[in-house]
Each structure stands twice: as C-alpha cells, then as structure tokens.
C-alpha positions in Angstrom: 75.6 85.3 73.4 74.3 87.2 70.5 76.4 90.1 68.1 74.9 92.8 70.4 76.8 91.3 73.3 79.4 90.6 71.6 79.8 93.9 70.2 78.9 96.2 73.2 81.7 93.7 75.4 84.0 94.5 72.7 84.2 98.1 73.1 84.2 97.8 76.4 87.0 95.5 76.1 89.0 97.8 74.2 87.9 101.1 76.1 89.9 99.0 78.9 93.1 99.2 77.1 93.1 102.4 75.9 92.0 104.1 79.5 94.9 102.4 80.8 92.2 100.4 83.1 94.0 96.9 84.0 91.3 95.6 86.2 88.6 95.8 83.8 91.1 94.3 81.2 92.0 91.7 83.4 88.1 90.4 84.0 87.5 90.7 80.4 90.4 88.6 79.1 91.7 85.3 79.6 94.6 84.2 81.9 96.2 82.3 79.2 95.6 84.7 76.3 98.0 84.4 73.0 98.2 87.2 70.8 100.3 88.2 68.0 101.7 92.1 67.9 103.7 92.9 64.5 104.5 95.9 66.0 106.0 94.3 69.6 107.2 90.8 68.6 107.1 89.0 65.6 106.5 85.9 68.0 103.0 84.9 70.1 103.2 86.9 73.3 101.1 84.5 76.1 99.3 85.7 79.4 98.7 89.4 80.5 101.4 90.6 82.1 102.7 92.0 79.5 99.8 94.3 79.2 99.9 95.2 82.6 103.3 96.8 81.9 102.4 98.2 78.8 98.7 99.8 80.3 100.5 101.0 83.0 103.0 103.0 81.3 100.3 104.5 78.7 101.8 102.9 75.8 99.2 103.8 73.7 99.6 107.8 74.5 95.9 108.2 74.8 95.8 110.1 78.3 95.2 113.6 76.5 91.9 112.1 74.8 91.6 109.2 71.9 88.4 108.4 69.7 88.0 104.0 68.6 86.4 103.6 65.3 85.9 99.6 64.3 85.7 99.5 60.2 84.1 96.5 58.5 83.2 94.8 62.2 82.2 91.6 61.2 81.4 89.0 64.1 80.9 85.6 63.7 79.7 83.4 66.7 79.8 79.9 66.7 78.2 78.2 69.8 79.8 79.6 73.3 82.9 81.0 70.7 82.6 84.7 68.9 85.4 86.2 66.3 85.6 89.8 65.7 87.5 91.0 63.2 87.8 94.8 62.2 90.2 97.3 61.5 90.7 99.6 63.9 90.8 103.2 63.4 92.3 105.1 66.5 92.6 108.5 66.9 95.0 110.4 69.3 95.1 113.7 70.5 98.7 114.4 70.8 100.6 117.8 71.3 100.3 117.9 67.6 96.8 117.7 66.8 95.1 114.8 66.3 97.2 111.2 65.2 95.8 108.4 63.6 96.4 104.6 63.6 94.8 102.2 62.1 95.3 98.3 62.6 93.3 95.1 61.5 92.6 93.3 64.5 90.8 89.7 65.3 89.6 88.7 68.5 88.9 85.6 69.5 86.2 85.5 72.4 84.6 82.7 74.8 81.5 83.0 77.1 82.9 81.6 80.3 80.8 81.0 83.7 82.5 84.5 84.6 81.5 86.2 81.7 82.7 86.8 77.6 86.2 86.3 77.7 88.9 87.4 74.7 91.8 84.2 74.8 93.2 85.3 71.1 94.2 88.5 69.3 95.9 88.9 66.2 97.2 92.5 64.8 98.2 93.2 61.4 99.0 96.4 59.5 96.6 98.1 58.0 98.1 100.4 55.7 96.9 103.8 54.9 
C-alpha cells in the first residue's frame, strides 16, 4: 500500500457514494464499519445498511451532476492501516445553480486479502 493507492481508492471510494453506486461501496468498505455523522446522529452509526438506505434514496442530491474536491489531503499509512483526513469540498448542481458543502472527513482504511477496506469515518463541520 503506498499514498497513490491510497489516494486513487479513495476517490473511488467516495465517487461510490456520491453516484449512489452501493455495490462498489459495499466492496470498498467494511462490514463492520463505525462512523460518526454530526449531521445524522450524534451517536456511532455501525455496519452499512444504513448507507444502503441513504445511497438509494440520493441523499446527497447529486443526480443532476456534483464535483469532489479533497483540501489539505494528508494520508498517513502505518503498516497494512492508512488515515486520510481532508476536508471535503462538494459541489452540487441543484435547480439553483451550483451548492456547496464542505465537511472535514477522516477515514480510517485497512488492506485486507480482498482489497483496501475503509472500517472508520469521522465527519465534522467545516465551517465556511
């Protein structure tokens, strides 16, 4: 595993969520994930089918066209273990132009026998 990888799985990883695409989601994340949403819960949400709910329904309203900008992507790796952390500058087109959000995210990511896996997120606002 080497930054590259790391990176280039990433936004893959994250295209996934945004194209509403579950089954790439699914082989790029961990069964047993743990991730912290301000904006869903202020508790740990566990496993993935949440997600599949949420990608299902578009939650992110990116079906009319969205651009992902990582800011300050830093990625450490530490032996089979890699933590990305970044803020995340999304950009929606909506039937009023284009929105933006922006979110500091860290990701938590393995290299299993079936390939990099993500097993933690944790979301906080960013401001503007």
């Amino acid at each position: 595993m080497n930054i590259k990888q790391v990176e280039q799985f990433l936004y893959n990883h994250l295209k996934s969520i945004y194209d509403g695409d579950f089954d790439t989601y699914k082989r790029t994340t961990s069964e047993d994930l743990g991730l912290y949403e301000w904006f869903v819960s202020p508790h740990r949400i566990d496993g993935i089918d949440f997600h599949r709910f949420m990608m299902t329904n578009n939650w992110a309203k990116t079906k009319n066209g969205y651009n992902i900008h990582l800011q300050d992507l830093r990625i450490q790796i530490y032996n089979n273990t890699a933590i990305a952390s970044y803020t995340l500058l999304l950009s929606v087109i909506s039937e009023n132009g284009i929105e933006h959000k922006v979110i500091n995210e860290s990701r938590v990511i393995i290299k299993t026998k079936e390939g990099l896996k993500v097993v933690h997120v944790h979301k906080s606002p960013a401001g503007k």
